[in-house]
C-alpha positions, 0 to 999 in steps of 0.5 A, spaced: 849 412 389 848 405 392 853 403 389 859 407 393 855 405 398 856 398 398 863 400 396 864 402 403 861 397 406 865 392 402 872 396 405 871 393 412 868 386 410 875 385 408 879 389 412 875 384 418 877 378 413 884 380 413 885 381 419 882 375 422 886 371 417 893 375 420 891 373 427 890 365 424 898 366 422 900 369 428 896 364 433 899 358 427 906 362 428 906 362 436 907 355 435 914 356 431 921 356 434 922 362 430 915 366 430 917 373 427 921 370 422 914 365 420 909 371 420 914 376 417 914 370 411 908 368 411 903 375 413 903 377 406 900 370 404 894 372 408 889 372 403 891 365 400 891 362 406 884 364 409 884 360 416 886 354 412 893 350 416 893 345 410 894 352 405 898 354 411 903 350 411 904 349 403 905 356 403 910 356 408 914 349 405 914 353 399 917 359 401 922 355 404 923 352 397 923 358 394 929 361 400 932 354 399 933 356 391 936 363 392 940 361 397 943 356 392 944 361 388 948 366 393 952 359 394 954 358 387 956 366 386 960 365 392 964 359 388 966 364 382 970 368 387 976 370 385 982 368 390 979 363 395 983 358 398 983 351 397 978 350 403 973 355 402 973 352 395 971 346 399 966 348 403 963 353 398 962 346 394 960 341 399 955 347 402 953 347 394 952 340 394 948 339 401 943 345 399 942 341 393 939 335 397 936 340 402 932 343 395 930 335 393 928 334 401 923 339 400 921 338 393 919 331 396 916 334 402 911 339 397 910 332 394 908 328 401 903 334 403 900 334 396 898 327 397 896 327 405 888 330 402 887 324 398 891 319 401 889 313 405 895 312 408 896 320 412 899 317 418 905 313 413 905 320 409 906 326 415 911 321 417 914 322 410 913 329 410 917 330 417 922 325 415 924 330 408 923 335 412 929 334 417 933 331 412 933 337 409 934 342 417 940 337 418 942 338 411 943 346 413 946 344 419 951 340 415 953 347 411 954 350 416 959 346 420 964 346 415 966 351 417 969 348 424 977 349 424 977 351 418 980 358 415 975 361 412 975 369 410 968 373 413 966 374 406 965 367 405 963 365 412 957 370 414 954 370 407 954 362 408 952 363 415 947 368 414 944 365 407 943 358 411 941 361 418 934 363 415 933 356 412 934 353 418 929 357 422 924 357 415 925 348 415 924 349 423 918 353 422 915 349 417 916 342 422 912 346 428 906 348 423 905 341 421 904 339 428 898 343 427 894 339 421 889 334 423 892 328 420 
């Protein structure tokens, strides 16, 4: 019988807990450009992430690697496409290589954060964390602004544009987040 008592009591003990770590996600995410977009990614980590910002924005830079793979993955289909032009074969190609340096940037970034704990040096490495972290937003951008005076059909432009839109605002979230780490 005490047992399923302490059972209920353990119920809200963690409910409580969980909504504490949502409202530290929430608070962290206000500070976002992109708020909603930064919880809606975000809140399903909340028992990993506790109230720990050092958690926060590793997972929030491992989400947006992790959006950054598929999103490459969606460009390079996009190449197989039967019947594109010249151009949309261009930019479906330069649009492949840049998100693959965006993927580099952020694998570097993970690297900078790992390293910010134990280093001596957290000045020289946030600033190589921000550094890796705007190449990879202009990199984004870049894609995107192959399209200017170009034709290109609907189907490849707003797959493109939708696919990049959200890395863009992911990379722009986890600049806003690392604003938040005590280094």
């Amino acid at each position: 019988m005490s047992t399923s008592m302490q059972t209920v009591s353990a119920a809200p003990t963690n409910k409580a807990c969980l909504k504490t770590y949502k409202k530290f996600i929430k608070s962290a995410c206000n500070s976002t450009t992109y708020p909603k977009v930064c919880y809606k990614a975000l809140s399903p980590s909340a028992s990993a992430i506790k109230t720990d910002t050092n958690k926060l924005c590793s997972i929030a830079l491992s989400f947006t690697l992790n959006a950054t793979y598929n999103a490459s993955s969606s460009i390079d289909s996009l190449s197989k496409m039967k019947g594109l032009s010249p151009s949309e074969k261009q930019i479906i190609n330069d649009c492949a290589e840049t998100t693959g340096e965006a993927i580099y940037e952020l694998e570097n970034s993970l690297k900078a954060l790992a390293n910010l704990q134990g280093s001596d040096h957290k000045a020289d490495e946030m600033s190589d964390l921000k550094t890796w972290v705007s190449a990879a937003l202009t990199d984004e951008y870049t894609c995107t602004d192959e399209f200017d005076g170009q034709k290109v059909s609907k189907a490849v432009k707003n797959t493109i544009k939708k696919k990049v839109l959200n890395l863009a605002k992911l990379t722009s979230n986890c600049l806003a987040l690392f604003n938040l780490l005590d280094y």
